[in-house]
N, C-alpha and C positions, 0 to 999 in steps of 0.2 A: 504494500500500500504506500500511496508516495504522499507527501503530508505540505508538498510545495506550495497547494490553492489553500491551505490551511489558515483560519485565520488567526489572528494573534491572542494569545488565551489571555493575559496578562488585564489588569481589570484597572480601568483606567479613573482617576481620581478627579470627581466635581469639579469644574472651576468657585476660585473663592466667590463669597456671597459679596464681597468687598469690603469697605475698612467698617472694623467692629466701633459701637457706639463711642466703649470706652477711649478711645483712641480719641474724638474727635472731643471727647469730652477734658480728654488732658491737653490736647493743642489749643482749647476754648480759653480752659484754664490759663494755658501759657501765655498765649495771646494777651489775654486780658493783665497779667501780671507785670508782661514786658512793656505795655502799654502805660499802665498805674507806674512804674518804675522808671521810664525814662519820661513821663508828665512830669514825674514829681523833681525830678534833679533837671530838667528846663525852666522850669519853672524857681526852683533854687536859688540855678545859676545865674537866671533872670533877676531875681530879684536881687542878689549878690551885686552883679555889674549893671542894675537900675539904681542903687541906691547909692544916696549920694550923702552917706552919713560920717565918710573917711575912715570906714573900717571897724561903724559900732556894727554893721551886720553880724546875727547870730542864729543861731539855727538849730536845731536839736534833732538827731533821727532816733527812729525807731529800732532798735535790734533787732528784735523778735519781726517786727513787721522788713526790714528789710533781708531777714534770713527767710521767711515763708516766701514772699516775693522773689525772691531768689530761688528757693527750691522747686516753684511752681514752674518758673520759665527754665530749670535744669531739667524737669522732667521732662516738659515736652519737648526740648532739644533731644534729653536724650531717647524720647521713644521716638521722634523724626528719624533721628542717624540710625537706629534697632531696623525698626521698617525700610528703611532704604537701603540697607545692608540685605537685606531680608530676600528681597526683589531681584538682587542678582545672579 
């Protein structure tokens, strides 16, 4: 028996459904974090070199709020680079 017209038995795998919610919900997040994050030090720096008080400007940040703003826009860089790693 010759098995040449045979077709391929091998069981071939769905295409993806596309990008999962969570995904979209951590680049939302990032988004919005890198957004709130570079307002806030324009606005800073604006008022730093608007003001014209010879260097009373002062300013206070947040740690906690500048670390969560940070870890939100680390995340979603790093599940952009994960994903497009992913794809090749």
């Amino acid at each position: 028996m010759s098995r040449e017209g045979a077709g391929d038995k091998k069981t071939k795998q769905a295409p993806a459904a596309g990008t999962p919610i969570w995904v979209w919900v951590i680049y939302g997040f990032g988004i919005l974090a890198a957004t709130v994050f570079v307002s806030s030090a324009l606005f800073t720096f604006g008022a730093l070199y608007l003001s014209d008080t010879g260097g009373g400007f002062s300013w206070r940040a947040s740690i906690p709020a500048i670390v969560l703003w940070g870890v939100l826009i680390l995340a979603a860089v790093i599940t952009w680079i994960v994903r497009r790693r992913q794809r090749r």
